[in-house]
py3Dmol code that shows the C-alpha trace and the ligand (Angstrom):
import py3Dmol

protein = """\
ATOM      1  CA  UNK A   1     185.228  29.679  87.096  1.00  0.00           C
ATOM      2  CA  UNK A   2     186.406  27.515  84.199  1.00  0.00           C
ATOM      3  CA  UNK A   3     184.481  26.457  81.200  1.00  0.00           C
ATOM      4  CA  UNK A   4     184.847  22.459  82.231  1.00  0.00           C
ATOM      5  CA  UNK A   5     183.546  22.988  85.380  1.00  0.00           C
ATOM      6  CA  UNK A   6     180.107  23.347  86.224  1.00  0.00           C
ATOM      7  CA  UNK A   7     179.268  26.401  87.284  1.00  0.00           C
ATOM      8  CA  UNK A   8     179.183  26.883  91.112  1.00  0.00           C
ATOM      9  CA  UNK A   9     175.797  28.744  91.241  1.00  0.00           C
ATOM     10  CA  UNK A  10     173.649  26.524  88.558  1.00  0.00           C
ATOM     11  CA  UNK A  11     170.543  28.401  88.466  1.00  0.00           C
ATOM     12  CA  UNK A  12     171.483  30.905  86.090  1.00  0.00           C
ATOM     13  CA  UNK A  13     168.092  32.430  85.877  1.00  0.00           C
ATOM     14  CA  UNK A  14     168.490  34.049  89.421  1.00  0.00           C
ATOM     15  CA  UNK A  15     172.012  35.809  88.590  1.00  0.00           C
ATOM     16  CA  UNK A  16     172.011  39.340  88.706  1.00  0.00           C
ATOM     17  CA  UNK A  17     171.574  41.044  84.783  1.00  0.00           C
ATOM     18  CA  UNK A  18     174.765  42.368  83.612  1.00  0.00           C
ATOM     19  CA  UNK A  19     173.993  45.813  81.986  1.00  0.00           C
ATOM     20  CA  UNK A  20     175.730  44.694  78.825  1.00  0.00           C
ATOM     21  CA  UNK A  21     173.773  41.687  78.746  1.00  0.00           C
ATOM     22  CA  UNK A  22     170.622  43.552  79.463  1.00  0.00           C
ATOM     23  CA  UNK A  23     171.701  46.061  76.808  1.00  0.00           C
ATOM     24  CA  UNK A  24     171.947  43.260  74.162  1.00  0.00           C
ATOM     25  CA  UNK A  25     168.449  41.516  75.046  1.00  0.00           C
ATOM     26  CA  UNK A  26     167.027  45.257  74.653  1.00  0.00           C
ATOM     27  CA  UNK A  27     168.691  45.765  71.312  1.00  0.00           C
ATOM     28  CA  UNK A  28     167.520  42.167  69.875  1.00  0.00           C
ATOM     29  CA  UNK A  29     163.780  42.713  71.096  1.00  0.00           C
ATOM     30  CA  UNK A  30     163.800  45.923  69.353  1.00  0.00           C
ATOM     31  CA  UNK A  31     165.749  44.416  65.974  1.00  0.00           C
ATOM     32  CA  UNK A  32     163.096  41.740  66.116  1.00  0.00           C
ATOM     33  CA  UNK A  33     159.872  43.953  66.496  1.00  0.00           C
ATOM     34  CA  UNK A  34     161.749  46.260  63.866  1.00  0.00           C
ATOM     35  CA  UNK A  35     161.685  43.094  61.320  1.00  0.00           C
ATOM     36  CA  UNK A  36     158.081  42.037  62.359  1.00  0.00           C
ATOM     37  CA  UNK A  37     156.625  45.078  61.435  1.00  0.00           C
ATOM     38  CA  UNK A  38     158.726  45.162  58.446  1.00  0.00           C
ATOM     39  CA  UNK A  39     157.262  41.695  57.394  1.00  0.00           C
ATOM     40  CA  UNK A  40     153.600  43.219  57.135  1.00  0.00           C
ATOM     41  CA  UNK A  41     155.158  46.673  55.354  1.00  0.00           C
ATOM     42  CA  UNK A  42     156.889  45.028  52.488  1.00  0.00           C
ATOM     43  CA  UNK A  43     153.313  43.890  51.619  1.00  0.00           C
ATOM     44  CA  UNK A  44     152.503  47.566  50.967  1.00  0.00           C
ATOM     45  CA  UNK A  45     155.964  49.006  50.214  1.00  0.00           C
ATOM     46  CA  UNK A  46     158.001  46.073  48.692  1.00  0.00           C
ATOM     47  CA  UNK A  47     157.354  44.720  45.007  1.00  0.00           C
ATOM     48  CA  UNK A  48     158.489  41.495  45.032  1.00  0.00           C
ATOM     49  CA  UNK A  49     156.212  39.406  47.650  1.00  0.00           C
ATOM     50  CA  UNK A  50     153.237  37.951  46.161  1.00  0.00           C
ATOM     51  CA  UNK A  51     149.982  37.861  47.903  1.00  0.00           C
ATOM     52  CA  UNK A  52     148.728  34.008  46.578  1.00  0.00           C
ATOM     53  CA  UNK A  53     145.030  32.422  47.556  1.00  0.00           C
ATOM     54  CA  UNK A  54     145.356  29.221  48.920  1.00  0.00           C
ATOM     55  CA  UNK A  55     142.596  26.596  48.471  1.00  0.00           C
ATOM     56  CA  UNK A  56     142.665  22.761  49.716  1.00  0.00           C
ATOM     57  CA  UNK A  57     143.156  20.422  46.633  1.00  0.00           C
ATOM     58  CA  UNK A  58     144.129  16.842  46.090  1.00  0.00           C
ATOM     59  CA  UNK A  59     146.166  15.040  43.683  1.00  0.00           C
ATOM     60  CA  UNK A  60     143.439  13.718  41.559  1.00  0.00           C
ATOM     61  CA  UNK A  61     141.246  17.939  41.713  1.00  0.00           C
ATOM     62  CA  UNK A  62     144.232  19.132  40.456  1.00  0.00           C
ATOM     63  CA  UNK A  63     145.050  17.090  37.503  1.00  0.00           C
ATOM     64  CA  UNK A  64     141.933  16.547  36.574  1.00  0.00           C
ATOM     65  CA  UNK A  65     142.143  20.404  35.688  1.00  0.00           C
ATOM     66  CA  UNK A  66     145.279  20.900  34.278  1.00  0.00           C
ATOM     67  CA  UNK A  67     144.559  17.863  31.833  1.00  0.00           C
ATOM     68  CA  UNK A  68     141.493  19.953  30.941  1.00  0.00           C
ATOM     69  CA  UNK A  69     143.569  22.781  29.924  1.00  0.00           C
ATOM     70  CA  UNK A  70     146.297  20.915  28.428  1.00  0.00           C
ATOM     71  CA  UNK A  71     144.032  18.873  26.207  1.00  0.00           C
ATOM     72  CA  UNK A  72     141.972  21.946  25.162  1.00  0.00           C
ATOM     73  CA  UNK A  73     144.853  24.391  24.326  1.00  0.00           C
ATOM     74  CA  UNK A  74     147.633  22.429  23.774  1.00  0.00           C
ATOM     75  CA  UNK A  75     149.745  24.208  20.816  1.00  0.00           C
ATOM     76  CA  UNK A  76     152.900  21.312  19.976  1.00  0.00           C
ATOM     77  CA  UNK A  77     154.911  19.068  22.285  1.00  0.00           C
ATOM     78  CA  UNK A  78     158.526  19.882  23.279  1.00  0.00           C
ATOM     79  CA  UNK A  79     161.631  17.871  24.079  1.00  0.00           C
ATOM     80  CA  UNK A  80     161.924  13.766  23.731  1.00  0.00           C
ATOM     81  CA  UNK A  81     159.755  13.350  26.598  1.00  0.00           C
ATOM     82  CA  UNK A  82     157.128  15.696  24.205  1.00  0.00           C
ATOM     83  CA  UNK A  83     155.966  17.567  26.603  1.00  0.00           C
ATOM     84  CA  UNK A  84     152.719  19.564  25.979  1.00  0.00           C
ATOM     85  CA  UNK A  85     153.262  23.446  25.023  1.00  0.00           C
ATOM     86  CA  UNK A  86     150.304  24.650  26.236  1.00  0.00           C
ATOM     87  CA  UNK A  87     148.378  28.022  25.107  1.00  0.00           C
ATOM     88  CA  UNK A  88     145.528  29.315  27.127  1.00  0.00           C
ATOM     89  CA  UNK A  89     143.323  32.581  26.234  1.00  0.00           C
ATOM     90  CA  UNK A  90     144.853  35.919  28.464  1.00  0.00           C
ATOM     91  CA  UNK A  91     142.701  36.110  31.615  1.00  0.00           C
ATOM     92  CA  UNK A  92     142.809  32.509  32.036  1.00  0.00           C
ATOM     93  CA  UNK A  93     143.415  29.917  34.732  1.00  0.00           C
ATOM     94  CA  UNK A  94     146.689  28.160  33.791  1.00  0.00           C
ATOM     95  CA  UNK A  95     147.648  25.100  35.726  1.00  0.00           C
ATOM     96  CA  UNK A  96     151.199  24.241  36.674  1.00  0.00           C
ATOM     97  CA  UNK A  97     151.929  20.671  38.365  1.00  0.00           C
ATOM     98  CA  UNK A  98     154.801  19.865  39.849  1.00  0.00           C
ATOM     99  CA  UNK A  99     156.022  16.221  40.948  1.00  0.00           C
ATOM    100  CA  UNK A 100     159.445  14.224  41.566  1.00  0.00           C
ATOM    101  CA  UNK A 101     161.291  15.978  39.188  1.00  0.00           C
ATOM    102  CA  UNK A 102     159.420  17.484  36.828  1.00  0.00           C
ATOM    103  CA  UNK A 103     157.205  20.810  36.306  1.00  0.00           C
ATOM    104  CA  UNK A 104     153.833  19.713  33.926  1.00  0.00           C
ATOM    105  CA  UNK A 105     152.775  21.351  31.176  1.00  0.00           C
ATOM    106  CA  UNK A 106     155.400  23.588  29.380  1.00  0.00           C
ATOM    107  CA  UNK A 107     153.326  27.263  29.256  1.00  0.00           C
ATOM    108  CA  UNK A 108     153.169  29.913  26.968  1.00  0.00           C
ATOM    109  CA  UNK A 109     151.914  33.423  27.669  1.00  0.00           C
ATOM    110  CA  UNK A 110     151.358  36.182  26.123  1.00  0.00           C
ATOM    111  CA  UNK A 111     152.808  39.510  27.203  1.00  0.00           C
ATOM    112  CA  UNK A 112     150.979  42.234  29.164  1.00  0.00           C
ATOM    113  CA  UNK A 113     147.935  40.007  29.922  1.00  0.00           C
ATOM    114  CA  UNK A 114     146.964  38.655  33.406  1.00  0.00           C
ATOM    115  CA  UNK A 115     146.643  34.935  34.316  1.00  0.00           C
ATOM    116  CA  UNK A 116     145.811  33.453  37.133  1.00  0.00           C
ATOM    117  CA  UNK A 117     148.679  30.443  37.799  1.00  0.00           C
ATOM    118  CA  UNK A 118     147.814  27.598  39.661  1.00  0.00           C
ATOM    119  CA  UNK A 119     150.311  25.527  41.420  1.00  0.00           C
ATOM    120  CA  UNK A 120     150.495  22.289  43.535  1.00  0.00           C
ATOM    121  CA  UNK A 121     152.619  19.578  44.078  1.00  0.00           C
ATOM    122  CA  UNK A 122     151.610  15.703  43.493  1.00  0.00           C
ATOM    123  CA  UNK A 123     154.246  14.788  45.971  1.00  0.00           C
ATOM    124  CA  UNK A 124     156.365  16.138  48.212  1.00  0.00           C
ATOM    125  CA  UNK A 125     157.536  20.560  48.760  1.00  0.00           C
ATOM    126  CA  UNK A 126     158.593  21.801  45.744  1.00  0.00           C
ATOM    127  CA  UNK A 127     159.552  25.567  44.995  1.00  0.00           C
ATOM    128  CA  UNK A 128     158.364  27.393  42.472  1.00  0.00           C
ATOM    129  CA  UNK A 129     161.497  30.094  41.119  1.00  0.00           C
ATOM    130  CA  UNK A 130     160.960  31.719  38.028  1.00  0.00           C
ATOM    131  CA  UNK A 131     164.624  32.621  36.405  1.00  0.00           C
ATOM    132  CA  UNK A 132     165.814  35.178  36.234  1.00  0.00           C
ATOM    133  CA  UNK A 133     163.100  36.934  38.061  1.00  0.00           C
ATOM    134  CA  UNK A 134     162.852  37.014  41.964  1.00  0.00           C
ATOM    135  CA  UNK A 135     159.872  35.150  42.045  1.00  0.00           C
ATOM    136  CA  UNK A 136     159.806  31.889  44.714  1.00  0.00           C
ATOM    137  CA  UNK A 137     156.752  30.515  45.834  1.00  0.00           C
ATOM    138  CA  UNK A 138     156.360  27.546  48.114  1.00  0.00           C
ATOM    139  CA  UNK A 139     154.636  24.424  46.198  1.00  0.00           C
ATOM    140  CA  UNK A 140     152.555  22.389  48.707  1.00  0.00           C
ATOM    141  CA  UNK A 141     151.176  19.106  47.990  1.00  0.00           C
ATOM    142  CA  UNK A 142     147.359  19.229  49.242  1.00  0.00           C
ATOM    143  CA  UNK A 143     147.351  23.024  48.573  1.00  0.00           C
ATOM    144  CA  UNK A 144     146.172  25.045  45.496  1.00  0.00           C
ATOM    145  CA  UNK A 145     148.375  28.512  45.095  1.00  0.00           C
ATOM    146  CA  UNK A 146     146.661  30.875  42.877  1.00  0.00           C
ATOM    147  CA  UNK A 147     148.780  34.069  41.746  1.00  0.00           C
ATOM    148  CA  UNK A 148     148.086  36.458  39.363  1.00  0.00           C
ATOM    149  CA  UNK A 149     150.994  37.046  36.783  1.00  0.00           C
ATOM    150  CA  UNK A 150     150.857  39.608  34.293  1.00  0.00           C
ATOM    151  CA  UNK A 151     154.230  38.869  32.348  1.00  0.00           C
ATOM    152  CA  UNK A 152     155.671  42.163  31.230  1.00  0.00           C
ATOM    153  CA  UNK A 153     158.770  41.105  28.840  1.00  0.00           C
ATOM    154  CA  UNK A 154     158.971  38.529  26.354  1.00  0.00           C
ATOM    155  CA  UNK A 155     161.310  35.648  26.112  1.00  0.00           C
ATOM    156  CA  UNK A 156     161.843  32.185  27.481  1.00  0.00           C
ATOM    157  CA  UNK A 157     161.727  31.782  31.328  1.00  0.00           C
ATOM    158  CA  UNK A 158     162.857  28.583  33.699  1.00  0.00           C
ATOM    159  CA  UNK A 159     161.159  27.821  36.535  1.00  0.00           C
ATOM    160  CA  UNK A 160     164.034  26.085  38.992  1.00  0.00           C
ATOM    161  CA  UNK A 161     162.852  23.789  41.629  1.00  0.00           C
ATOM    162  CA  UNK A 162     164.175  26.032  44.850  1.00  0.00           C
ATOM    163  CA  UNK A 163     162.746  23.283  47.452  1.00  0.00           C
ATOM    164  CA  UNK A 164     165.325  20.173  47.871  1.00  0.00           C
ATOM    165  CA  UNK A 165     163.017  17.419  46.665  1.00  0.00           C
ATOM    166  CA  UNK A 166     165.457  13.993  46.932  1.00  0.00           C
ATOM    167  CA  UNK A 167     167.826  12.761  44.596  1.00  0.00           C
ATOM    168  CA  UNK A 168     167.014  14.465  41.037  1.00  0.00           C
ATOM    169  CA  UNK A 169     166.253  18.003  42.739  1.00  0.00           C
ATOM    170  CA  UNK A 170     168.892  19.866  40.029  1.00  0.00           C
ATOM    171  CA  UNK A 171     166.988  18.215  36.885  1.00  0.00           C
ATOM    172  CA  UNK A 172     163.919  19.614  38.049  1.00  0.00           C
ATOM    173  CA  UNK A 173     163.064  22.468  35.610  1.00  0.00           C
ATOM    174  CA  UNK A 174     160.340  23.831  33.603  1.00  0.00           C
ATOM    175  CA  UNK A 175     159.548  26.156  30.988  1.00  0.00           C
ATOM    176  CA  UNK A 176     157.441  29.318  30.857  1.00  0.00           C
ATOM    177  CA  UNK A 177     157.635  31.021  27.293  1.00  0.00           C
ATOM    178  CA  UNK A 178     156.376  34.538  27.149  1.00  0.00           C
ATOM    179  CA  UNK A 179     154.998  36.005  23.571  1.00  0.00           C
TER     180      UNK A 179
END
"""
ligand_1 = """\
2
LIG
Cu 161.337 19.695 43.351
Cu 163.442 20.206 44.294
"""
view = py3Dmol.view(width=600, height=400)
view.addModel(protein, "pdb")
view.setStyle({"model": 0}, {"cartoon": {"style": "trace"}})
view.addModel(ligand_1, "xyz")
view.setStyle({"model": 1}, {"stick": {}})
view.zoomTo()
view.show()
């Protein structure tokens, strides 16, 4: 039998199982089931997958809020485009928007308290990654992602789009300032 030729018994499905072969398949199905199960234990066991609520939202829900926010604790504006550094009270709900190519409002935390981050997309898939931490979440445009973040060090984060979103993907980055 050559590789260019078709094969003179076609329906490969009736062949006898080699015991190699049928060694591999047993070793995959057991890899696999060993990495399922793994997927629900680094819920318990691992500390760097988040557990977010997801809600339905549109466009206009969403923005509606975060201009709420960003017109009640808005602190100074930032960079030519003067962006809005915004301020909320610890324990709040702080809204992040994302859209082609741009993460909306700049936010400023304070350390050790807990906030509940929103997060949607006006467009198209956009990924949350806050640097340098290993955080990624995915940002879904219809979706609402709530996560509870309790910064514990100080200092000035970027949050890197980690979703290819078209032609300005690499200039899409935000600010998250920690106090
Ligand atoms: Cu947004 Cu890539």
């Amino acid at each position: 039998m050559s590789a260019i030729l078709p094969p003179a018994e076609r329906l490969w499905w009736k062949h006898p199982l080699d015991r190699v072969e049928g060694t591999w398949i047993v070793i995959a199905l057991v890899w696999c089931l060993m990495m399922f199960v793994m997927m629900v234990g680094w819920h318990v066991y691992g500390r760097q997958n988040l557990s977010p609520e997801t809600y339905r939202t549109n466009p206009e829900q969403f923005s509606a809020k975060a201009q709420a926010m960003v017109d009640k604790y808005t602190v100074r504006t930032e960079t030519a485009d003067k962006i809005p550094v915004v301020h909320p009270p610890a324990g709040s709900d702080v809204y992040l928007v994302a859209r082609l190519w741009a993460w909306w409002p700049i936010i400023e935390l304070e350390k050790d308290k807990t906030y509940r981050l929103h997060l949607t997309s006006m467009d198209y898939n956009h990924g949350f990654s806050l640097q340098p931490t290993n955080i990624n979440i995915q940002v879904v445009p219809g979706f609402e992602h709530v996560v509870k973040v309790t910064p514990n060090q100080s200092g000035q984060f970027s949050v890197v789009c980690n979703e290819y979103c078209g032609i300005n993907h690499h200039t899409m980055v935000g600010r998250i300032y920690v106090k």
